[in-house]
C-alpha positions as CSV (number, residue, x, y, z in Angstrom):
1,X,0.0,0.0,0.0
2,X,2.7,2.5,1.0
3,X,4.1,1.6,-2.9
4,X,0.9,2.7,-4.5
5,X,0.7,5.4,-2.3
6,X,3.8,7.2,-2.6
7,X,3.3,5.8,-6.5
8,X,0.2,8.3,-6.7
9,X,2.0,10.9,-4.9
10,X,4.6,10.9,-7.5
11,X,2.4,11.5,-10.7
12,X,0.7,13.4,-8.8
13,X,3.4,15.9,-8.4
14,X,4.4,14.7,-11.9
15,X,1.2,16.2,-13.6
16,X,1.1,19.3,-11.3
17,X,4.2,20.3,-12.7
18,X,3.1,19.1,-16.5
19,X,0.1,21.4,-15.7
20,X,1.7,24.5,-14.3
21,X,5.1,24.1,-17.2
22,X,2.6,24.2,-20.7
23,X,6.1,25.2,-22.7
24,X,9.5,24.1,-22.6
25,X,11.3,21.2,-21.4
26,X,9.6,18.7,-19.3
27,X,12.2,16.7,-17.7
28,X,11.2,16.6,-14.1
29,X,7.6,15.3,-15.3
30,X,9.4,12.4,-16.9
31,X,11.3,11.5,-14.0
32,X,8.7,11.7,-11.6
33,X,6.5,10.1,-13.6
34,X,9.5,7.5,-14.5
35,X,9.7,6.9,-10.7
36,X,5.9,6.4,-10.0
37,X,5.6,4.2,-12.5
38,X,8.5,2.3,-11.3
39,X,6.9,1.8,-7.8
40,X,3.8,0.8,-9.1
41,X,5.4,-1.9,-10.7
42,X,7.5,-3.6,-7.7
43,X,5.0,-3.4,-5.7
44,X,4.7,-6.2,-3.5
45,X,0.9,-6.8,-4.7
46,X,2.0,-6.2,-8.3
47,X,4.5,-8.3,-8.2
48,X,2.2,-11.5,-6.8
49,X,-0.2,-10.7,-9.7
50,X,2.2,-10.8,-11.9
51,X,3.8,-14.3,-10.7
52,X,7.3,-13.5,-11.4
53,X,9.5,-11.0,-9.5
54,X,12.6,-10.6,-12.3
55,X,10.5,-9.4,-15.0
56,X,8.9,-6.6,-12.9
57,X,12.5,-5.8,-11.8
58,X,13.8,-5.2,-15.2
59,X,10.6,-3.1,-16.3
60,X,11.7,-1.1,-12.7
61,X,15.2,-0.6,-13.1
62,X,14.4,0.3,-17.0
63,X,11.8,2.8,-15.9
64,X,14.7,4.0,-12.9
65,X,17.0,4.5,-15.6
66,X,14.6,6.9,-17.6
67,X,14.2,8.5,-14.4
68,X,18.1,8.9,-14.2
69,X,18.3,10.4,-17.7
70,X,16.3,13.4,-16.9
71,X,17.9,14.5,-14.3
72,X,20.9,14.7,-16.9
73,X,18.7,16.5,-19.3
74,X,17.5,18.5,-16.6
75,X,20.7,19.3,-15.1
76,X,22.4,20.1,-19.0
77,X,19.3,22.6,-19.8
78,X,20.3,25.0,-17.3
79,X,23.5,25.7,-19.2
80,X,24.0,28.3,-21.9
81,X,24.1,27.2,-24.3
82,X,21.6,24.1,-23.6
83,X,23.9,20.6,-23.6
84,X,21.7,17.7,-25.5
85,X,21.8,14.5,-23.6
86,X,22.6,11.9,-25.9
87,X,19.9,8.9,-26.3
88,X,22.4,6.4,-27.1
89,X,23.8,5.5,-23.6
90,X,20.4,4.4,-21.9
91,X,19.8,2.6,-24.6
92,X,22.9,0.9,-25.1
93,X,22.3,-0.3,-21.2
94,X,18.3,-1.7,-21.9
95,X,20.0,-3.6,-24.3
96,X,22.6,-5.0,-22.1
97,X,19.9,-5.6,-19.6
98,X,17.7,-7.4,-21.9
99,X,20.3,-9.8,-23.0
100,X,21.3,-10.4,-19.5
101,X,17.7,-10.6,-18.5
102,X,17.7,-13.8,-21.4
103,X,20.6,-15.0,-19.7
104,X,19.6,-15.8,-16.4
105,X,15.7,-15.8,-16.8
106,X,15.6,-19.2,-17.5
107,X,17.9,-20.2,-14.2
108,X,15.0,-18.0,-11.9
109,X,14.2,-21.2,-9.7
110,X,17.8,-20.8,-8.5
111,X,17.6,-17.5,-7.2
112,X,19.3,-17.0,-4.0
113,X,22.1,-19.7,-4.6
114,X,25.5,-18.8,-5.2
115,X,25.8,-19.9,-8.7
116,X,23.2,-17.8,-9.8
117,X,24.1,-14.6,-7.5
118,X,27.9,-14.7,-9.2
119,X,26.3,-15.4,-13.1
120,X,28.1,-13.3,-15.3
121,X,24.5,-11.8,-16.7
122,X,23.7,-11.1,-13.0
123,X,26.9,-9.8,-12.3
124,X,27.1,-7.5,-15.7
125,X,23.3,-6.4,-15.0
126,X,24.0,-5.1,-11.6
127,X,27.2,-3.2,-12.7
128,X,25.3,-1.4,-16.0
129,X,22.1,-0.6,-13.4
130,X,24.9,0.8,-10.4
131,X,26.6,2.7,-12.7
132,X,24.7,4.5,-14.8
133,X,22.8,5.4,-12.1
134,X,25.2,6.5,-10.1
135,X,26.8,9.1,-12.6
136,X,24.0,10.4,-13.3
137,X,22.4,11.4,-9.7
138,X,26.5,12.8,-8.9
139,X,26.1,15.3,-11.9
140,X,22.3,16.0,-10.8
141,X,23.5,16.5,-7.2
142,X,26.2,18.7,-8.0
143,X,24.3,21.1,-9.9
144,X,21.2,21.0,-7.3
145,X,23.3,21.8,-4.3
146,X,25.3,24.9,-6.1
147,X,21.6,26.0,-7.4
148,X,19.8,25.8,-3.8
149,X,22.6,27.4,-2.3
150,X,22.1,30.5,-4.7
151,X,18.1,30.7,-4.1
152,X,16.5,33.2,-1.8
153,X,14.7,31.9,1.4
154,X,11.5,30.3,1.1
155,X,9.5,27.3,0.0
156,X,11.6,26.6,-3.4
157,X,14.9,26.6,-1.8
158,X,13.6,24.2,0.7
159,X,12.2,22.1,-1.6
160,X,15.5,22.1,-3.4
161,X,17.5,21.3,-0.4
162,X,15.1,18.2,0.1
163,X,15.9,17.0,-3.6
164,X,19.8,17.1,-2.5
165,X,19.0,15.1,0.4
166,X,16.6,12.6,-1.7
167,X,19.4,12.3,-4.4
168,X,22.0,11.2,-1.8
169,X,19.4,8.6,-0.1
170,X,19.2,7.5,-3.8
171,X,22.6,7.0,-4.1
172,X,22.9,5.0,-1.0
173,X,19.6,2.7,-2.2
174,X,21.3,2.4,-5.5
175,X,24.7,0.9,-4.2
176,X,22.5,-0.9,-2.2
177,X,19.9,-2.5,-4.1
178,X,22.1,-2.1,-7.3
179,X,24.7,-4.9,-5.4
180,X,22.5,-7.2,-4.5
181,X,25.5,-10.5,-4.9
182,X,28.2,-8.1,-3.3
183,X,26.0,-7.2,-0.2
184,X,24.7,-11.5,0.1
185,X,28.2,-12.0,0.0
186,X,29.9,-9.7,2.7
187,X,26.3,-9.7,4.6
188,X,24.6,-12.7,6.7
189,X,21.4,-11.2,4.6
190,X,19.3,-14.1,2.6
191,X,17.7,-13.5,-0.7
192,X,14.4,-13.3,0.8
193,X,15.4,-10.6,3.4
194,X,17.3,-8.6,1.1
195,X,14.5,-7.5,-1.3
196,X,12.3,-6.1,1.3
197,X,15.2,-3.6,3.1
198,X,16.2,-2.5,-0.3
199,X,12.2,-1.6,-0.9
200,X,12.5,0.3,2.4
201,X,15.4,1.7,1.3
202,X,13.7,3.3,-2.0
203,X,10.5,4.1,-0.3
204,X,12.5,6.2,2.3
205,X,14.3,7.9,-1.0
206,X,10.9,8.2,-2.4
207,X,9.6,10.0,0.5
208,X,12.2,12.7,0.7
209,X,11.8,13.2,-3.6
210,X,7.9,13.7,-2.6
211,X,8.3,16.0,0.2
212,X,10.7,18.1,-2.3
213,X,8.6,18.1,-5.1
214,X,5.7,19.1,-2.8
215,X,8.1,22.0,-1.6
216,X,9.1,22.9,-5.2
217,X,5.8,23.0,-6.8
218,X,3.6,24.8,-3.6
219,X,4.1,28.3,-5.4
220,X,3.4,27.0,-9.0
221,X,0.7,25.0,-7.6
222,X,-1.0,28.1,-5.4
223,X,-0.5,30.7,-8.3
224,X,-2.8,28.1,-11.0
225,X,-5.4,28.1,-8.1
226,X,-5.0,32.2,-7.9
227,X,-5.6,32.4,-11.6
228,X,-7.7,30.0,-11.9
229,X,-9.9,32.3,-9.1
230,X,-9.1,35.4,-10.9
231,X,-10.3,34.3,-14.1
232,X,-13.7,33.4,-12.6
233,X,-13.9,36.7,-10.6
234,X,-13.6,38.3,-13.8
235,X,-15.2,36.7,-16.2
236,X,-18.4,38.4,-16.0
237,X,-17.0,41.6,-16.5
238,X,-15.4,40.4,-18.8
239,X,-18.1,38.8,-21.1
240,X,-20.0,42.1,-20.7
241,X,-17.3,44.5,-22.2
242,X,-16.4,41.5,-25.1
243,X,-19.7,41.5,-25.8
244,X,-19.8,45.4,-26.3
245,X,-16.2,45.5,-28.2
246,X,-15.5,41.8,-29.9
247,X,-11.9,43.4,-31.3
248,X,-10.3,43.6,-27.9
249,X,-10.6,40.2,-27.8
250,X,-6.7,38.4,-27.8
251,X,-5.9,35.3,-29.7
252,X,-6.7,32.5,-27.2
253,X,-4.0,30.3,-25.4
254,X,-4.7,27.5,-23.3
255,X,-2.6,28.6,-20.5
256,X,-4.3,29.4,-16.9
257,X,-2.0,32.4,-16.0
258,X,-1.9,33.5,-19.3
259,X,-5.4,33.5,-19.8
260,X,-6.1,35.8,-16.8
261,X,-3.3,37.9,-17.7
262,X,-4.9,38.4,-21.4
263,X,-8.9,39.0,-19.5
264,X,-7.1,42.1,-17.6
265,X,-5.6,43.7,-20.6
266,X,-9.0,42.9,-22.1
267,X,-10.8,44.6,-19.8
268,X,-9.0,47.8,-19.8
269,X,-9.2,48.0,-23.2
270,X,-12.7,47.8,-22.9
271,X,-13.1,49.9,-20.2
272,X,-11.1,52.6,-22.0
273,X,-13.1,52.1,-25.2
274,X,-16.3,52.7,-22.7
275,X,-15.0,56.1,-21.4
276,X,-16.7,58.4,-23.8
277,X,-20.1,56.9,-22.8
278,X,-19.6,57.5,-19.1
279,X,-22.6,60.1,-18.3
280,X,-21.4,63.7,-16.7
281,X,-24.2,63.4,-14.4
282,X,-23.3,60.1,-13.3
283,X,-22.7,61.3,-9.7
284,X,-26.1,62.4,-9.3
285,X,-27.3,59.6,-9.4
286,X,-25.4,57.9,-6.6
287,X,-27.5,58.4,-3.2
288,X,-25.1,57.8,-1.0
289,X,-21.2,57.3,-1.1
290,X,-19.7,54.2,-2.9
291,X,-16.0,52.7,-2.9
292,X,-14.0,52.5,-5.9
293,X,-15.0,49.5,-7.5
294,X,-18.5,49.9,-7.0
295,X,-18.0,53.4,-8.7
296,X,-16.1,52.3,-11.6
297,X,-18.7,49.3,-11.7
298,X,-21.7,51.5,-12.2
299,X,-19.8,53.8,-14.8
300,X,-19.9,50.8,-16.6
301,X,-23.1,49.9,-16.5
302,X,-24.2,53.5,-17.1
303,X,-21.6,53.4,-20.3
304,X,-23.3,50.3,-21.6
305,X,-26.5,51.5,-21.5
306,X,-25.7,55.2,-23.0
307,X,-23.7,53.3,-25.9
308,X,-26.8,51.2,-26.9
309,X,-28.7,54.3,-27.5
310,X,-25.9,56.1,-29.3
311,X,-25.3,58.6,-26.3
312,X,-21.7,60.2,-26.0
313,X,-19.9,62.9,-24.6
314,X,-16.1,64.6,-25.0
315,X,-13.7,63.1,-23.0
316,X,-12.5,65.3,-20.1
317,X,-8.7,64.6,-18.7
318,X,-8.5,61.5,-16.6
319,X,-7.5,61.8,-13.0
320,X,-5.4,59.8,-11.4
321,X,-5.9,56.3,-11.4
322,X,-5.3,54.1,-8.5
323,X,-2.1,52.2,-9.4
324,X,-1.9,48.6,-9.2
325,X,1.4,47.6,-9.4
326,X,1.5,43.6,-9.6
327,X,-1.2,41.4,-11.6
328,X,-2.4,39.9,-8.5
329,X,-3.6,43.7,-7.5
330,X,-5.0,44.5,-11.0
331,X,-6.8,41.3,-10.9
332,X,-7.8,41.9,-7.2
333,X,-9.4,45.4,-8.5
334,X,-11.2,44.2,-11.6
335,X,-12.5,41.1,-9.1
336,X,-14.0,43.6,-7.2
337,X,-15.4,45.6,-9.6
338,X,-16.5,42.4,-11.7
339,X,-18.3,41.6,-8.1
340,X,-20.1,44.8,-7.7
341,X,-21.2,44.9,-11.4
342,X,-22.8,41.4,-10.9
343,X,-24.3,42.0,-7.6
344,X,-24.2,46.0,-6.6
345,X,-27.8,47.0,-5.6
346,X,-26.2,50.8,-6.6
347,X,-25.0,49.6,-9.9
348,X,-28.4,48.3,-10.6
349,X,-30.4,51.6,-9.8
350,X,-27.8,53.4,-11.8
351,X,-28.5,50.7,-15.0
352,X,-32.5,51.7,-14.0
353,X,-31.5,55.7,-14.2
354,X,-29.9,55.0,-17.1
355,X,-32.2,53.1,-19.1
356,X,-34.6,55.8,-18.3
357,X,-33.0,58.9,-18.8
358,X,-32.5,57.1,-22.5
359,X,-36.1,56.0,-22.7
């Protein structure tokens, strides 16, 4: 269970990341997805459906392997210029595996005795798995570490720091479970003892790569749920001015912080294109003392109404406008004002004034 779990915390961290990255390179979605996958299939459970406990190893270290790789890839595309990682080395080592796999697949009911621990295909597998592992998660760590210790404080450099402690409780599970005959040799461990402390082993790695994903992708994560909120305080304000000007309109991507980012600079176009239909008189007809937003929200409605009926008047120098330095303030403002248009009792008497100082 604690496989499966940590399995689904994996991807789950995997697809966050594929969710909140829509461009460029997507090499820490492959290897958390690598390693989910991975854990799903050596399972205990898995394992027993499947009958066989050296096939789901090979599809595990294969998998562990591709996780390896982008880390690599990961690591080279932060240099300038961007390194390729060359393809041919992993898959020059699933072949070796493969053929080794052939090799000692057919001896499987000798497991565990010493002939088969010192097989040459044994032996060759372990040392292509150790080492290519190995070299990789050194190069990842070494980059990691110099990049965390350069971050300001907060939730990101944690998270990084995590990673460098996850990469080095990899390395240890990878000499570990990597070495299986070297460790029944110089150990008083039996076969059926070793499997399970090596799975303890990765799950404790697999824990710490969790908590430092979790760490890493908390401000990604929080920022798609702040735009994803934005975009639907907005949207009716939105649809309204649209509807009134289609050209402001902005080619559409599918990209949650882009999209509210594009609604904002819509809006202000529209409410700009709007200004010349704001009534003169529009204070008179506010009873009693509004806020900002509700003001600007029942200038809007007022606009609307007067540009239906063909109603304009010259434009007068603009004051000053309250200055919103940061899109999560811009978006906070046209929220409010979007909320007041929708449900102002003020905006809607000023819509009634309107419609009948027209009619």
């Amino acid at each position: 269970m604690i496989s499966y779990v940590s399995a689904a915390l994996l991807a789950l961290i995997g697809l966050t990341r594929l969710m909140t990255v829509r461009t460029g390179p997507k090499h820490l979605v492959t290897f958390f997805l690598s390693m989910a996958a991975g854990l799903a299939v050596s399972a205990e459970a898995t394992v027993r459906l499947l009958g066989d406990d050296l096939l789901p190893r090979l599809v595990t270290n294969a998998l562990q392997l591709l996780a390896m790789r982008a880390l690599v890839q990961l690591v080279r595309s932060t240099r300038s210029p961007e390194k390729p990682t060359a393809l041919w080395p992993i898959v020059l080592c699933w072949a070796l595996m493969v053929l080794c796999y052939l090799d000692f697949a057919p001896h499987r009911f000798e497991a565990g005795t010493p002939g088969f621990q010192w097989r040459w295909s044994i032996v060759t597998y372990q040392i292509v798995l150790t080492t290519y592992a190995i070299s990789c998660l050194v190069m990842f760590t070494r980059t990691l570490a110099r990049s965390a210790a350069g971050r300001p404080r907060g939730t990101f450099r944690t998270g990084l720091r995590i990673l460098v402690c996850a990469a080095f409780a990899t390395i240890g599970w990878v000499l570990f479970s990597g070495l299986p005959s070297l460790w029944l040799e110089i150990t008083d461990l039996a076969d059926l003892d070793f499997m399970p402390r090596a799975r303890l082993l990765g799950l404790c790695a697999m824990v710490l790569w969790v908590l430092g994903g979790l760490f890493t992708t908390w401000d990604g994560a929080l920022r798609l749920v702040r735009a994803w909120r934005g975009i639907r305080a907005v949207t009716p304000l939105w649809k309204e001015l649209v509807a009134a000007h289609p050209q402001i309109a902005l080619p559409v991507r599918h990209d949650i912080e882009f999209t509210l980012y594009r609604r904002v600079i819509e809006i202000r176009d529209g409410l700009l294109a709007l200004r010349a239909h704001v009534p003169p008189h529009l204070g008179d007809w506010l009873r009693t003392p509004v806020d900002e937003p509700t003001r600007a929200a029942a200038e809007l409605a007022a606009a609307l109404v007067m540009r239906e009926a063909g109603r304009s008047w010259p434009l007068h120098p603009a004051g000053p406008e309250e200055a919103h330095p940061s899109m999560r303030d811009e978006s906070a403002w046209l929220s409010a004002v979007s909320s007041a248009f929708t449900h102002s009792l003020v905006v809607r008497e000023v819509r009634e004034r309107a419609m009948a100082d027209v009619g």
